[in-house]
N, C-alpha and C positions, 0 to 999 in steps of 0.2 A: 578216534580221539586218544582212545589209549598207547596206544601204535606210537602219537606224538608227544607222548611225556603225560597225558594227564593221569591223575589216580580211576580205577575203577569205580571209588564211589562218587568222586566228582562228576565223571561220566554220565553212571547213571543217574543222578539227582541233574544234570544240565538236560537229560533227555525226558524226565521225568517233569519234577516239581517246578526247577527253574522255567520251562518251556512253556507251562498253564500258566506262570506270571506272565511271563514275556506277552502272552494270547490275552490276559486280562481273563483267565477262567481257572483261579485259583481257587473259585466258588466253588467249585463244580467236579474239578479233575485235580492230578500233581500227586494226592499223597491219598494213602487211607486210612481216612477220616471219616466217622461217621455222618452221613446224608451226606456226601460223595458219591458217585456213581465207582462202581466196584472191578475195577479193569486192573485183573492181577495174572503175572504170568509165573509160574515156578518153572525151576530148572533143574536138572538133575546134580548138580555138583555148585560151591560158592564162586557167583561169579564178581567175589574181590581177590579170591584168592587168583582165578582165570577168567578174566572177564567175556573168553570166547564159549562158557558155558551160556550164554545168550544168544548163540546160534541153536541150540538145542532144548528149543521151549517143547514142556511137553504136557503143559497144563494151562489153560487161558480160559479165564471169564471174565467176562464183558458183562456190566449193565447189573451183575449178581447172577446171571445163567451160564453155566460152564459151558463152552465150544471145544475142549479139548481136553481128553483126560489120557494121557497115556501113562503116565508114574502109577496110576492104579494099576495099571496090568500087568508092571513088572514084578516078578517073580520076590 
């Protein structure tokens, strides 16, 4: 999307929050908010500045249980 003229944070808010409207689980998912289900992924550099730092998740939890932590191990 970005590739086609859109901004990086309209990007990610159309992948994000807009998409839980779209579903009708704006209750549930979209943003973090408390009593929300906690589905967050970090990345190692800003991805407005480069939105292709989103190929390189190096942190993800789901549900509030981490599945993946590698920014901890780096040096």
């Amino acid at each position: 999307r970005v590739k086609l003229g859109e901004s990086p944070m309209d990007a990610i808010v159309s992948a994000t929050s807009l998409n839980a409207e779209i579903m009708g689980w704006q209750d549930r998912v979209g943003s973090l908010t408390a009593g929300k289900l906690a589905d967050i992924v970090a990345v190692p550099a800003d991805p407005l500045g480069d939105i292709s730092a989103l190929e390189h998740v190096g942190f993800v939890m789901k549900g509030g249980v981490v599945h993946r932590d590698e920014l901890a191990k780096r040096p």
